[in-house]
N, C-alpha and C positions, 0 to 999 in steps of 0.2 A: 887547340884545334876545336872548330864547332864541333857538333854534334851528325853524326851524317845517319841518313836515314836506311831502316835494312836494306828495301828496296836497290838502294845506291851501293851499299857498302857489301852485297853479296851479288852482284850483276856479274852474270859470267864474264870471265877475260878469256878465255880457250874454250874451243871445243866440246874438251871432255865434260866442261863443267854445265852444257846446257843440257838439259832433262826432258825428256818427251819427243826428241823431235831427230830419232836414230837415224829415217830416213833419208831428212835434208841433209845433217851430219854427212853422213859416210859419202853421199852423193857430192858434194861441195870435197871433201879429203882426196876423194880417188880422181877427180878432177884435176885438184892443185899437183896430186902425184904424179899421172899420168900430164901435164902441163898441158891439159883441154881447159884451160879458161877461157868462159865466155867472159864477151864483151859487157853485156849489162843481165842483172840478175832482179828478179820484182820476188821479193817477200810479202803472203799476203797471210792473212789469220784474224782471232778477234785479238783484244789488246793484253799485254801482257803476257804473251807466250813468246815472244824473244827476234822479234823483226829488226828491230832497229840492232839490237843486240849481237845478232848474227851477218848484220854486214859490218858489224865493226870489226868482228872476230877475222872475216874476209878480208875487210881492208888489212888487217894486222898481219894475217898469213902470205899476203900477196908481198907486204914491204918487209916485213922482217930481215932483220941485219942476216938471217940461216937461211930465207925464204927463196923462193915462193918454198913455206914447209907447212904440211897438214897440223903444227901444231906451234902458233907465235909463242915465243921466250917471256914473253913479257916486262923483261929485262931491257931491251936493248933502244936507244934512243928512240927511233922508230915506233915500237909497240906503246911505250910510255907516253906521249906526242901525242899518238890517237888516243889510246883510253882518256886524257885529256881532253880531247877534244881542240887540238891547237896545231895538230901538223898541216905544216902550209898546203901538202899534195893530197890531205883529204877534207874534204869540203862537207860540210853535212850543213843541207841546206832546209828548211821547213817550209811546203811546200802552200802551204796555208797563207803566208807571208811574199813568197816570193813566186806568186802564180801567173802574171803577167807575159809577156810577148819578150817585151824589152828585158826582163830579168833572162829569160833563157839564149837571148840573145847572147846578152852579157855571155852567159855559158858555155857557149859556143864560141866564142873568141877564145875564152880561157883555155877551152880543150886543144888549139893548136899552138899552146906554148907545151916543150919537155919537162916533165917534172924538175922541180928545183932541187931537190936531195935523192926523194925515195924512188922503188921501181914504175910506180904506177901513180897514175891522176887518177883518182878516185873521186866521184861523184855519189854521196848518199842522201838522195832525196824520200828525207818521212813523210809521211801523208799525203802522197803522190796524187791521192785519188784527188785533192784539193787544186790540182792544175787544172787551168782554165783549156775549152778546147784550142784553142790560137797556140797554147803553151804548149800542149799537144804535139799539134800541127809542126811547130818550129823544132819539134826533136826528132821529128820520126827520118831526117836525110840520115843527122847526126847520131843516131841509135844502128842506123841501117849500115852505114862505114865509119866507123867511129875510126880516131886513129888507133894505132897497134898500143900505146900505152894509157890509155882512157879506158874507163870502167866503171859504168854505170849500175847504182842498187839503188831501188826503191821499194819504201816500206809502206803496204795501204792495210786498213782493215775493211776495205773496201771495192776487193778489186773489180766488183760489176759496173765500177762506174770508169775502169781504165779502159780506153779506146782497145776494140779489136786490133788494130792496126798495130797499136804497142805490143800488145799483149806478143803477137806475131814475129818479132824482134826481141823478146827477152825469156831468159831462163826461169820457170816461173819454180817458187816453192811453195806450198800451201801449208803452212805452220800449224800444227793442229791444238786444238785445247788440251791441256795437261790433264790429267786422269786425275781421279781423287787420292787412291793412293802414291802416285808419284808427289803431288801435292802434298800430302801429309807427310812423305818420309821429308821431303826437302824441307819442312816447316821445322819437323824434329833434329832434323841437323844444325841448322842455323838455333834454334833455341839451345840445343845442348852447346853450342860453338860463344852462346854469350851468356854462359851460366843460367838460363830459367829453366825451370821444372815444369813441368807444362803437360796436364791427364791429355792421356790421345784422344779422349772423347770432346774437351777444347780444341784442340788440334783440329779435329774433324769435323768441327761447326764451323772454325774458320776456314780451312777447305773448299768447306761446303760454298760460303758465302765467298770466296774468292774466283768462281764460278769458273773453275779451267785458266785463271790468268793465275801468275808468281807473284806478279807485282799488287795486283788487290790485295792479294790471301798475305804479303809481305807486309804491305801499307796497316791490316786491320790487326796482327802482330806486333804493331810497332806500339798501335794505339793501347791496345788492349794491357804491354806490359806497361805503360805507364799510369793504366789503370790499376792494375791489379801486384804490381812491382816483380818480385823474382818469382812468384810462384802464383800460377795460374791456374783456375780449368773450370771446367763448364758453365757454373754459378756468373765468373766474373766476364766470361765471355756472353749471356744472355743479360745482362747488366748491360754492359758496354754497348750491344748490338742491338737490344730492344729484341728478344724474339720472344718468339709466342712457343708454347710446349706443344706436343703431340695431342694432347690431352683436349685444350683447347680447340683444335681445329675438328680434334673428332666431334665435339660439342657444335661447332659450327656446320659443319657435316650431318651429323644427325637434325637439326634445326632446318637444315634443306630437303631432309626428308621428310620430315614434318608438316613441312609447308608453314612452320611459325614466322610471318615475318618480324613480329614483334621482340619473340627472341634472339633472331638476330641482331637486329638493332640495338639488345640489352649489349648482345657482348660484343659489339664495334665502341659501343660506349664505355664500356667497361675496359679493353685495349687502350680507347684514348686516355681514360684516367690513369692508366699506369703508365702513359707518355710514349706507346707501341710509336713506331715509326710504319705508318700504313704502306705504304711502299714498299718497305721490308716485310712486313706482314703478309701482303698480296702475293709476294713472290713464294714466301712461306707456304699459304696455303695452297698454293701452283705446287706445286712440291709435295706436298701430300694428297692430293688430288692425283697426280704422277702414282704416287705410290698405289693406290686406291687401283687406279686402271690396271696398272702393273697385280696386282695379287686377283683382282678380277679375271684379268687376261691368262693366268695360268703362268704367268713369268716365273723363274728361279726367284725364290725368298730372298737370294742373296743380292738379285738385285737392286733388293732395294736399300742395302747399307742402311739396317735400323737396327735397334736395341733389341733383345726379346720381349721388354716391357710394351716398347711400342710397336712395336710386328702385333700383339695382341688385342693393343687397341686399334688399328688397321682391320684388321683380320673381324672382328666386331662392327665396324660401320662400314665395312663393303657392302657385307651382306645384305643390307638394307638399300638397294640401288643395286638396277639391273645392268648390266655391261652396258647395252644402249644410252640409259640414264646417265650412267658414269660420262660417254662418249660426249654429250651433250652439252653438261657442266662444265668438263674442262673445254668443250671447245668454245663455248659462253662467255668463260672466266680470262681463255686467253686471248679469244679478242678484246676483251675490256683491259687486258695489262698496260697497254700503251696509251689506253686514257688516262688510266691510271697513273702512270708515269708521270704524265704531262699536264695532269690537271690542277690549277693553281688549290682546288680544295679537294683534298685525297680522299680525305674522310667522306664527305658527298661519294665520289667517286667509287670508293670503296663502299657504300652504302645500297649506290644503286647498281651496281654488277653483283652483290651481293641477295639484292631482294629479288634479281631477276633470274637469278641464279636457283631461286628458291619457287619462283614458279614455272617455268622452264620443262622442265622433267615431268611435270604433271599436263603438259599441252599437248595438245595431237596435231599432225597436220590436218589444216582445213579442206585439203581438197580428201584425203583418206574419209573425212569424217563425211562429209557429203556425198561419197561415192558409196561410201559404206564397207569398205576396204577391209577387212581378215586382217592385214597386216598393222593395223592404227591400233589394233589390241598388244601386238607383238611386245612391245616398250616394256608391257606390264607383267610381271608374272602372276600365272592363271591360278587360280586361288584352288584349292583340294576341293572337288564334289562337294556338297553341302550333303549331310545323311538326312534319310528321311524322317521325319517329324513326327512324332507317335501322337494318334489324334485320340484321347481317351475320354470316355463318355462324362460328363458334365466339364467338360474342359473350361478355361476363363473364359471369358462372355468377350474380352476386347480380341480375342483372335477368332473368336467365329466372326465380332460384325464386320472385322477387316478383309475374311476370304471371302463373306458373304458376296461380292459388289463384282469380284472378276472371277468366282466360280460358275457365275449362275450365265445359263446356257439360252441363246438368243434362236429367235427361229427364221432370222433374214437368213436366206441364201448366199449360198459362198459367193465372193465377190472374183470376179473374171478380170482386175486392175489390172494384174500384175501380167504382163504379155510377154515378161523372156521363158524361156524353159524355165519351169520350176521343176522341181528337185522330184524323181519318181516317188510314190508315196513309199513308205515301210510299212510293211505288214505288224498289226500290233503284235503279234507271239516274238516280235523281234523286240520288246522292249522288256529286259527282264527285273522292271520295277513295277509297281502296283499302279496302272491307271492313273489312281487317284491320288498320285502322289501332289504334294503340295504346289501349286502353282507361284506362289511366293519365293521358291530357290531359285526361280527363272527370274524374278523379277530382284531380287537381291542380288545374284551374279550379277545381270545386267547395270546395275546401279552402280557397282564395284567397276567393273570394267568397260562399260561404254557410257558414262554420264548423258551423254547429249541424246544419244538413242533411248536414254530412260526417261527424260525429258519428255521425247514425242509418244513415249510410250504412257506414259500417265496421260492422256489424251482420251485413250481406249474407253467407250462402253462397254467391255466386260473383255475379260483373259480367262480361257479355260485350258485345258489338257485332255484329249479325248487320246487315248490309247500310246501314240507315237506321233501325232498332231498338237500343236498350239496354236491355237486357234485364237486370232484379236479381231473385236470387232470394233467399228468406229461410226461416226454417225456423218460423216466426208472426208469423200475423196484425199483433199490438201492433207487433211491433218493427218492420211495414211502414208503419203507417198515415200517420206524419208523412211519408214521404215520397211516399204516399198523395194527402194534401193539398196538399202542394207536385209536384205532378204538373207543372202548367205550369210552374214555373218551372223544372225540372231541364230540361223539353223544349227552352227558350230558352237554358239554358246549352248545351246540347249543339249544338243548334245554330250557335251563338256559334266553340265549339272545333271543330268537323267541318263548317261552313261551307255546312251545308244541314239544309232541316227535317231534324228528328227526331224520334222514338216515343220515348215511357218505357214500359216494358214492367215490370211490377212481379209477381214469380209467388211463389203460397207452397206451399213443398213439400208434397206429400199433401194440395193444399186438391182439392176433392170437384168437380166442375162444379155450376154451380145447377140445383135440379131434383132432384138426386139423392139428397136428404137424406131420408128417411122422416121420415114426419107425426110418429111415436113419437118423433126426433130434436132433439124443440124446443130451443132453448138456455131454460139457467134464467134465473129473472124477474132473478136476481142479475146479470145478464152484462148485459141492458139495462138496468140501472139508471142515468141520466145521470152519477152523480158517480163510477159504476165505470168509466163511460167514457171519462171528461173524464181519470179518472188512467191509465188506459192507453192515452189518446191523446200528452197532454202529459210524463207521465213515465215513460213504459215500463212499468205494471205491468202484472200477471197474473195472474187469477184461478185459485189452484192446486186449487181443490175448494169451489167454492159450499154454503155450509149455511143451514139456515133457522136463524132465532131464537125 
């Protein structure tokens, strides 16, 4: 006799023998006891957790030569017939194949002949979701009064695509994914049942990769012992499957916090010289990224079914990415999965969800940043006070001529730009650091945490610090106004660095007090026009001589 595969050769026949799914069990048993069978039953779930499986068990409970009994003989002409797949009175149809008008036609004639031998006409149609709507259409009388010995099961792993109307008319089960450990004891059964020896920690990578189905985690079992013969475990199973270690994804992980794209690139190249399977890969690091949110989030450790070796390496590259950050990446990463999947060249694929993965985290929204928004800082964590500077007499000559340029003190009048409520002043006895402390800790936080406001801020004719004030001046308007806008939030950084409220003090040289501008003064309609605004808000321009058209 050939060779038959796990898969096949451990397919439940009864009840007892299906795993994960107690609910539908007991529910389908007290049924056939209590003799409330329904007319037609829809099994739905993802693949490999026992659809097709458990309307055959049904069909087997309904005909059995002891039947209708919660649990077929398997013995008896009947049960053996179906597990075959050849008994005249149950039909297993593939719906993929046979989704036409005229094919359920046909089925509908058949259901008004009496079975030939057994108790019931049995109809199990797989991949139901695969019927066309006309095929639909043409069952919904026939579902709705079926005759008293007809009995409809169908199997989808899709059932948002089965009509309402059906849905309405059958008994629905939603098969659920099998657990890891139910998966693992079932894999050590079946191993121990065909002599291999097999470390749980193999066991548990196929599991893993068997993703809640039987039949994958069965199929990569089969593969693996004809790789590796009667004694298996974890070496031969990362052989056989191409995976990547813990180790490595922390490396790829740290590399996104780096902002190295060049790194990454080294080890996507380095994967494909060892033959990684990027697919498998991508879902790999989807998985540790999982884990990553998971120990960020405060989750049970145990959630995350890892070694203590790699819980440690975990536990070491969270830290470096803020919960935010984390949220990002993976939601990044898992919408590129199914490019991923799909794309004739992976490695691309995986190259550029990976580099954009790596600048990502470090972006802000554009409208926070123009608005000047408190919260486009949040992403980041706020770096510890910088201490103050000890300034001692002949100090080096390169940081006197660098404070020189934004300590020195201008004698243009404060500037009246800024027209929302500004912030009440502090009195300086409320600052309990030295006046004259370094204006360069405000202007280093800034650099750290707001790049694009330090931008406009190197713009400034001179930055000083007078008591619990900071004071910038500029020599226009434009080149003041984004940090204008973001008035509050420089107020919090400073705060933040000098350890007590602060003032932004924002002044533009030779600007006029309000009030003082004669009527004749008007600015041109050019200068208020919104979109000459919006560009010398958002991009520094400047209107060098308004003309009419």
């Amino acid at each position: 006799m050939s060779y038959q595969a796990l898969a096949r050769k451990y397919r439940p026949q009864s009840f007892r023998d299906i795993i994960g799914q107690e609910t539908a069990v007991r529910t389908l048993q007290n049924a056939i006891e209590q003799d409330r069978i329904h007319h037609a039953f829809l099994f739905s779930g993802v693949r490999g957790v026992g659809k097709t499986t458990s309307a055959r068990i049904v069909a087997k409970a309904l005909n059995c030569i002891k039947g209708p009994t919660t649990e077929p003989c398997n013995v008896c002409t009947m049960c053996t017939e179906i597990t075959e797949g050849i008994d005249m009175d149950v039909r297993e149809i593939d719906a993929a194949t046979y989704t036409g008008v005229d094919n359920i036609r046909e089925l509908r004639e058949a259901t008004q002949f009496q079975p030939a031998r057994d108790r019931y006409r049995i109809f199990i149609i797989d991949e139901a979701h695969m019927l066309s709507t006309g095929a639909w259409n043409a069952l919904l009388k026939i579902l709705e009064e079926p005759p008293p010995h007809v009995v409809f099961m169908f199997a989808t792993t899709e059932v948002q695509k089965v009509p309402s109307t059906i849905l309405s008319r059958v008994q629905k089960f939603a098969l659920r994914k099998i657990t890891l450990d139910e998966l693992i004891g079932q894999l050590e059964k079946i191993a121990k049942s065909e002599g291999i020896t097999a470390d749980r920690a193999a066991l548990e990578i196929i599991a893993r990769r068997g993703e809640g189905s039987v039949r994958d985690a069965l199929s990569l079992l089969d593969q693996i012992i004809a790789f590796g013969g009667r004694k298996i475990g974890a070496i031969e199973v990362s052989t056989v499957l191409g995976l990547s270690d813990t180790t490595f994804f922390a490396r790829v992980i740290g590399l996104m916090a780096d902002g190295d794209h060049a790194g990454i690139l080294q080890a996507v190249e380095e994967a494909a010289e060892t033959g990684r399977d990027f697919k498998m890969l991508y879902r790999d690091l989807l998985n540790f990224v999982r884990n990553l949110l998971l120990l960020a989030g405060g989750a049970n450790e145990a959630a995350l079914a890892v070694t203590p070796e790699d819980l440690a390496t975990i536990r070491s590259v969270s830290g470096r990415f803020t919960y935010t950050e984390l949220l990002r990446i993976a939601n990044l990463l898992l919408r590129d999965d199914e490019t991923v999947n799909r794309a004739e060249h992976q490695r691309l694929a995986v190259e550029i969800a990976l580099l954009k993965a790596t600048t990502f985290p470090r972006l802000r929204d554009v409208e926070q940043l123009l608005a000047g928004s408190p919260t486009a800082s949040a992403t980041s964590p706020a770096p510890r006070p910088a201490a103050p500077k000890q300034s001692a007499a002949g100090g080096g000559g390169a940081t006197q001529k660098r404070e020189a340029p934004i300590t020195q003190r201008s004698s243009a009048p404060p500037s009246t730009l800024d027209s929302r409520p500004s912030t009440p002043e502090v009195p300086p006895t409320l600052d309990p650091r030295p006046s004259t402390l370094d204006i360069q800790d405000f202007v280093d936080r800034l650099q750290k945490t707001r790049p694009l406001l330090a931008g406009y801020l190197s713009g400034a004719k001179s930055i000083r610090k007078d008591g619990s004030r900071v004071v910038l001046l500029f020599d226009d308007e434009h080149f003041a106004q984004p940090l204008i806008d973001a008035k509050q939030t420089l107020q919090e950084i400073a705060a933040d660095v000098y350890g007590a409220p602060s003032q932004i003090i924002i002044e533009t040289a030779g600007q006029k007090p309000q009030g003082s501008r004669r009527a004749d003064e008007k600015q041109s309609t050019l200068l208020d026009d919104p979109v000459v605004k919006a560009f010398a808000k958002h991009l520094g321009g400047e209107v060098v001589e308004p003309r009419k058209r």
